[in-house]
N, C-alpha and C positions, 0 to 999 in steps of 0.2 A: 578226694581220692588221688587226686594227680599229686598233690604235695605228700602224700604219703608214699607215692608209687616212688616220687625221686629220694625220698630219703632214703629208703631199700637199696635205690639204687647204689645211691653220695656211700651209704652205709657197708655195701659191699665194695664200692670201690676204695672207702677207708681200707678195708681189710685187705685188699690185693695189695697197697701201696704199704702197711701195717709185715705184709709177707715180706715181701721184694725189702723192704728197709733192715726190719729183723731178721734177715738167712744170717747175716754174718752172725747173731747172737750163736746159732746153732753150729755151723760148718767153718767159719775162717782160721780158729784152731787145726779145725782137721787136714784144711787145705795149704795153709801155709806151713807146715809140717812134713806135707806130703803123704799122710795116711789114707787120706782121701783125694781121688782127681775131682777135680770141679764139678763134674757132670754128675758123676756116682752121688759125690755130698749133695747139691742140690735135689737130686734126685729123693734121695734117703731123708732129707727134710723134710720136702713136701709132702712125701705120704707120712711121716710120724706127726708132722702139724696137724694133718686132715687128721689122725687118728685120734691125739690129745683135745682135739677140740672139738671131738664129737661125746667128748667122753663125761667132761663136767658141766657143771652150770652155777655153780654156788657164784663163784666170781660174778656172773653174769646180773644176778639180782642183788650184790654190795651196788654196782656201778648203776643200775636202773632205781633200785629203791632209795639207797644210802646216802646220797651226796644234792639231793635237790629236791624240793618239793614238788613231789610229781601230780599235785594238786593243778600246780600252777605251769604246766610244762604243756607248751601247744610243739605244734607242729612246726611252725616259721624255727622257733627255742631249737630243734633239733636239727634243723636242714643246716641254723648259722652254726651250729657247736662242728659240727661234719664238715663244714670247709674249713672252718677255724685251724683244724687237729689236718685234714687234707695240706690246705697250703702251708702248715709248719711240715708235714714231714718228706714233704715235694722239698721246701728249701733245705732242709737237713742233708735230705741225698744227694742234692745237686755237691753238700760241699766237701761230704764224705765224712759227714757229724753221725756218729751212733747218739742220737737221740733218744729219747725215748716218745715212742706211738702214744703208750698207753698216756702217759701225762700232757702229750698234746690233746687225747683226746679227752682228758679230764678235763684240762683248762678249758676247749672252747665248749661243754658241756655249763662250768659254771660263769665262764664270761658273758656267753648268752644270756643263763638264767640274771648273772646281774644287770644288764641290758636290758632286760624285758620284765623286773620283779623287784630291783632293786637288792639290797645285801638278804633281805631277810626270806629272800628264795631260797638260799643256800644253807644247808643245812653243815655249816660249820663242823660239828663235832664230826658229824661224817667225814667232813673232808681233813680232819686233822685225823681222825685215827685207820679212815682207811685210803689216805694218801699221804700226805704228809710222813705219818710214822715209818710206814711201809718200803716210804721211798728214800728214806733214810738210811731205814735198819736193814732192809735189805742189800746195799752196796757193803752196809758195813761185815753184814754176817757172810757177804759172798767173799769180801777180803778174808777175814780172818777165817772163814773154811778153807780157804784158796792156800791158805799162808801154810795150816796146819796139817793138812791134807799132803803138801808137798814139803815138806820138814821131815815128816814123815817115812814119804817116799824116800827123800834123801837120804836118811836114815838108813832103807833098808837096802837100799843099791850102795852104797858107800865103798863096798869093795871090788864094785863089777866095773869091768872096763865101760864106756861111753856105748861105745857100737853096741853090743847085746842088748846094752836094757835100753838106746832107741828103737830095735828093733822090735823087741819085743811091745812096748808102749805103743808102739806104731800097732800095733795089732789091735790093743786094743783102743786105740782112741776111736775107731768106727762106734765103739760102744758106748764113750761117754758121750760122742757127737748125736748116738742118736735119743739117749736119753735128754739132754738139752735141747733137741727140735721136739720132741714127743711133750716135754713142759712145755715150754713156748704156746707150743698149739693151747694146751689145757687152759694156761691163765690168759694170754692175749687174745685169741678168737672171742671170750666171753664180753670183750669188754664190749664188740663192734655186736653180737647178741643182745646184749642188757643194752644199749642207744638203741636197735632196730625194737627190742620187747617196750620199751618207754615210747615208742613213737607208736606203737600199735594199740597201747595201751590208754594214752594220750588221745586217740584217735576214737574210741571203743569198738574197736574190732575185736580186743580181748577184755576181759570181767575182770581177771585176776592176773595178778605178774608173774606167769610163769612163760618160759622160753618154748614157741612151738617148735616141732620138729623139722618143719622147712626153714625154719629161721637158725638153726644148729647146722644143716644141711649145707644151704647157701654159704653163712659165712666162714667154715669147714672149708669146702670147696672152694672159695674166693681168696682164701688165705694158702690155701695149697699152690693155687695158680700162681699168686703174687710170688711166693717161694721161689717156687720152680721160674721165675721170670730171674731171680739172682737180685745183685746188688752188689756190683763188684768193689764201685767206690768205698766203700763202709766196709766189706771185708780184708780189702786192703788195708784199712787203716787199725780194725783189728788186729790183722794176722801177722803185720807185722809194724807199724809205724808207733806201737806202743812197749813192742820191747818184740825181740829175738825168740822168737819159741822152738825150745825141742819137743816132739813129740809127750816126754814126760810130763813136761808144764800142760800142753795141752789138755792132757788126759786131766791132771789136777782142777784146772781150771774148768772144764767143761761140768763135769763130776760135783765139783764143788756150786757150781753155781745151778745146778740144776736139782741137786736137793733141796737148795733153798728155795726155788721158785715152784717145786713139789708140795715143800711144808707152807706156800703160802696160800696155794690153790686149796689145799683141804681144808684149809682155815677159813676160804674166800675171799682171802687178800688179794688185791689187781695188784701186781709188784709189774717191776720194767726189767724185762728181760735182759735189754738193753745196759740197765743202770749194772743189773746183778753179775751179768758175765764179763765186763768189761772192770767191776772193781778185781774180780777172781783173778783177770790174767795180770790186772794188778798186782794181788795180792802174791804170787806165784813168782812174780819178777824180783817182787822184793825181798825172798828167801836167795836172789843172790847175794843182792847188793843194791841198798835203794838208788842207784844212779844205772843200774840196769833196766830201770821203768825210765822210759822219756817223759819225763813230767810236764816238760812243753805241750805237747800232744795232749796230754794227760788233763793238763789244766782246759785246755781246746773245749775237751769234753765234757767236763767237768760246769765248764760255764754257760753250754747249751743246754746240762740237764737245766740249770738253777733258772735259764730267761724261758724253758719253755710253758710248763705252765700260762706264767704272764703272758708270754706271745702268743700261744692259741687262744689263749682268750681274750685278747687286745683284738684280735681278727675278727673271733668269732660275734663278740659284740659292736664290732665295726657293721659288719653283715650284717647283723638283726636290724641295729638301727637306720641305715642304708636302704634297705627292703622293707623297711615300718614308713620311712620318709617317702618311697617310690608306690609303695601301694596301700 
């Protein structure tokens, strides 16, 4: 009971550390634009995270059922998967990496499971079609909605001087900011859901895999907090360390990448909010001129999505076997 009580705990406090990392996915457009002051976007995150991830659950049983044999999944398997995906995205913040949460906490989920069951824990096809492809297709579809979206725009502002149509954009980018905190919530709260329902489940305090409602509740709330705690580092390096945004880009970007993480949630794709908004203002940059994306930066990011994975799960199987050797 006490190993279950801490994984709840390790589990929620993924989620606050999950909030506080991804604000920038939601607000660093809106803030480095100036659409939004700090406090207001923050603000308007947290409670559309708390709202979006009280909302679904599909995501939550791909990530519980999908990716491991939950035959073979104790409790120790869940506590090392939960520091694994912890201490990756503690070191991500520190260095102002947008990360992504959800794929650290994928890897120390299967790192574990290989540590404790060897390869044929993992249930492979899972993890290629609902990680792998996911986390692919989604950077790619958030570029090219990003690209198309603001082509577009361009398009139809072509004749208006600068100042109007950033005021106007400035208006609404509250809108796409808040539609990109409101996904965020939907797909990333599920994922710390489906680890907390696998450990309940795992444990048998529940019969069948479904998400109770304090456990929607909690991680809701836990990820709201983390929000609202910020993550300036990582917004910074959004908002502006990867290219120059006027309100319009933002708007594009925000917009663009929160359809997509829309159409992944109703499908029950876990996608990285992280990967999908940060290819968008990509993609928005390079409707100037591809040397208006900082591709240094770019590449920065680029290489912590590709090592995390492996590196939560390098951890989290470190742990397992560490706490098998100790007790």
């Amino acid at each position: 009971m006490v190993l279950l009580i801490a994984i709840v705990v390790l589990g929620l406090v993924f989620d606050y550390t999950n909030g506080f990392h991804d604000t920038a996915n939601a607000i660093a457009t809106s803030v480095s634009t100036r659409a939004l002051s700090p406090r207001a976007a923050i603000m308007m995150a947290a409670g559309l995270n708390l709202l979006g991830a009280l909302i679904y659950t599909g995501v939550a049983k791909t990530v519980g059922e999908g990716l491991v044999d939950t035959g073979l999944v104790t409790l120790p398997l869940v506590l090392s998967a939960l520091v694994g995906a912890i201490v990756w995205n503690f070191t991500t913040w520190y260095f102002g990496i947008p990360s992504s949460s959800s794929q650290a906490l994928f890897g120390g989920l299967i790192g574990a499971m290989i540590a404790s069951a060897g390869l044929s824990g993992v249930i492979w096809s899972g993890v290629l079609n609902k990680i792998i492809i996911p986390m692919i297709g989604s950077p790619f579809l958030g570029f090219l909605g990003a690209w198309l979206l603001m082509t577009g725009l361009i398009w139809l502002v072509r004749k208006r001087s600068q100042g109007p149509v950033n005021k106007w954009f400035r208006r609404l980018q509250p809108i796409s900011a808040g539609f990109m905190a409101f996904s965020h919530g939907a797909n990333d709260a599920q994922k710390t859901m489906g680890i907390i329902t696998l450990a309940l489940f795992a444990s048998g305090k529940i019969s069948t895999f479904e998400v109770p409602l304090w456990v929607k509740v909690a991680c809701a709330l836990s990820m709201a907090v983390g929000t609202y705690s910020g993550g300036w580092r990582i917004i910074h390096t959004l908002g502006t360390k990867v290219i120059k945004l006027d309100p319009i880009h933002g708007f594009a970007a925000e917009t663009a990448a929160a359809s997509v993480i829309q159409l992944a949630t109703h499908f029950g794709f876990p996608v990285s909010t992280t990967h999908t908004i940060t290819a968008a203002i990509m993609g928005v940059g390079s409707t100037q001129r591809l040397s208006a994306v900082r591709w240094g930066v770019a590449g920065n990011i680029m290489t912590a999505w590709v090592l995390t994975l492996p590196a939560a799960g390098l951890v989290a199987a470190g742990v397992y076997l560490l706490g098998t050797w100790i007790f």
